[in-house]
C-alpha positions as CSV (number, residue, x, y, z in Angstrom):
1,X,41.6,20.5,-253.6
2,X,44.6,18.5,-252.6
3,X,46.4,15.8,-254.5
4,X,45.1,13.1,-253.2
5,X,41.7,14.0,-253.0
6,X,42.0,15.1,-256.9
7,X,43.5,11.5,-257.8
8,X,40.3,9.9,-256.1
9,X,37.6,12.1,-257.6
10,X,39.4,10.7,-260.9
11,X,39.3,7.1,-259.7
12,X,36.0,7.5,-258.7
13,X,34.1,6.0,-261.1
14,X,34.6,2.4,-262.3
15,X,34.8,3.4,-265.8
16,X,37.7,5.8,-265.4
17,X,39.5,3.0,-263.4
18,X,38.5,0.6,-266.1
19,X,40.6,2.7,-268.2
20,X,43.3,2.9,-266.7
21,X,43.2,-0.9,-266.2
22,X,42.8,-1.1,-269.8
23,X,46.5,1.4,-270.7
24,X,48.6,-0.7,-267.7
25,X,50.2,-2.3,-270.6
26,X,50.2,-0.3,-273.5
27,X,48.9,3.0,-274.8
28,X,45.7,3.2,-276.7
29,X,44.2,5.3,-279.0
30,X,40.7,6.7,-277.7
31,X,39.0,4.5,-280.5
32,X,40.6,1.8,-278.8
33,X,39.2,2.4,-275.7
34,X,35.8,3.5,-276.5
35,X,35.4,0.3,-278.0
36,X,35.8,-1.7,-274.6
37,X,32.8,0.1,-273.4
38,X,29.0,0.1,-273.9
39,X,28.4,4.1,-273.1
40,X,28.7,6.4,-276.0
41,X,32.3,7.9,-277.7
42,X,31.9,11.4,-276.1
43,X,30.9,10.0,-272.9
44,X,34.0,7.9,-272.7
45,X,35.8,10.9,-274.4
46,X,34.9,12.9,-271.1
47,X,36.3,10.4,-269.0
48,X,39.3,10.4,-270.8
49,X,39.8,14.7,-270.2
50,X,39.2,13.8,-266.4
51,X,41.8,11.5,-266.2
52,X,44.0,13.6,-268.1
53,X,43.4,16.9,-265.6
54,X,44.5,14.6,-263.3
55,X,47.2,13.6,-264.8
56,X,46.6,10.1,-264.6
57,X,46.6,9.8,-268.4
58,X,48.7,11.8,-271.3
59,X,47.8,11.9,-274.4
60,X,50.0,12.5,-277.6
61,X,48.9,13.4,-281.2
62,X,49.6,10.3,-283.3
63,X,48.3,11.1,-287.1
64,X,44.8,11.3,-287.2
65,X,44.5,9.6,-283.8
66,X,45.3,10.7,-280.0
67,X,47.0,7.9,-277.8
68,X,46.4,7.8,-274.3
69,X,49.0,6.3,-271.7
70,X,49.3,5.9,-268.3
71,X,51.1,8.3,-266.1
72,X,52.1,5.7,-263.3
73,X,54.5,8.5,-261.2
74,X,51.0,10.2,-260.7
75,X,49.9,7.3,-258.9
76,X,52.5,7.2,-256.3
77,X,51.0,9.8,-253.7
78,X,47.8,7.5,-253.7
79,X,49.8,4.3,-253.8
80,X,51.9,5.7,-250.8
81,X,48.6,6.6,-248.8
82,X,47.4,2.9,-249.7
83,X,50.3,1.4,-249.1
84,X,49.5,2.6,-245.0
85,X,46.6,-0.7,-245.2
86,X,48.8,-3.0,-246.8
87,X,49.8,-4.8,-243.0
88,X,51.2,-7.9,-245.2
89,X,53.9,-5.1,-247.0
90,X,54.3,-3.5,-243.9
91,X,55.5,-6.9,-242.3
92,X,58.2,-7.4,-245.3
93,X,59.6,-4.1,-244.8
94,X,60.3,-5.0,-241.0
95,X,62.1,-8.5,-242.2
96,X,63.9,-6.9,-244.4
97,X,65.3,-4.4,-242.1
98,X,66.1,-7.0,-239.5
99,X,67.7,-9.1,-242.1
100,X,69.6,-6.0,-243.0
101,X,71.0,-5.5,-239.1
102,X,71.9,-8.9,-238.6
103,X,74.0,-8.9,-242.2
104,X,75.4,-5.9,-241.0
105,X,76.0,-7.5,-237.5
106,X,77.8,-10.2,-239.0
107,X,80.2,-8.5,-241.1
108,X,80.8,-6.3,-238.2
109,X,81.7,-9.2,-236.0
110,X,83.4,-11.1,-238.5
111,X,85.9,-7.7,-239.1
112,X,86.7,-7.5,-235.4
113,X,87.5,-11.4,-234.8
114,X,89.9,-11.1,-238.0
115,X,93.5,-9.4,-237.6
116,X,93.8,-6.5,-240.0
117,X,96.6,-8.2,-241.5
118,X,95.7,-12.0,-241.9
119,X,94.8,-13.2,-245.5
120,X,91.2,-12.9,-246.2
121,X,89.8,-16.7,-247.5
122,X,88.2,-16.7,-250.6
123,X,84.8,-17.9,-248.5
124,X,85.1,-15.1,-246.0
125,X,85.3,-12.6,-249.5
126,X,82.1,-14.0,-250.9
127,X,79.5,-14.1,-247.8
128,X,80.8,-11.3,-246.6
């Protein structure tokens, strides 16, 4: 199985993606998380060791409890292959490239129509 089909199996099912939704801002301890939910401890508890084999979750010993956080780097692959859909981002990227030329145009043109040796102004120093 490959990456990305391994991070989907795990985001399958809408309580495995509740989770994560629920440790996007702070670890929790399974308690915690059980808690949010209406199906049974060991059920949750075996959504909790999928998302772990995935490595969308870690978990760390913490006393008597275990705290589960979210591994965001592990969603990168599946955010990249998403990203693909996301037109509206795609449009951005292109903006910001062009702005990017024509910055780069400017100063260019800017560097040519000034003699190496005249004084720069202090307004040529700061948009440039």
């Amino acid at each position: 199985m490959d990456e990305l089909t391994d991070l989907a199996d795990a985001i399958a099912d809408p309580v495995r993606r509740e989770i994560l939704v629920m440790l996007r801002h702070a670890p929790l301890t399974a308690g915690d998380i059980a808690a949010g939910f209406s199906i049974s401890r060991p059920a949750v508890s075996r959504h909790l060791r999928v998302l772990r084999e995935s490595g969308l979750v870690r978990d760390e010993q913490a006393g008597r409890h275990r705290r589960y956080s979210l591994n965001r780097s592990r969603l990168g692959p599946l955010t990249a292959w998403l990203a693909q859909f996301d037109t509206q981002r795609s449009g951005w990227s292109q903006r910001l490239a062009a702005l990017e030329t024509e910055v780069h145009r400017t100063r260019r043109d800017r560097t040519r129509s000034t003699p190496a040796d005249a004084p720069r102004t202090e307004h040529q120093e700061d948009t440039a």
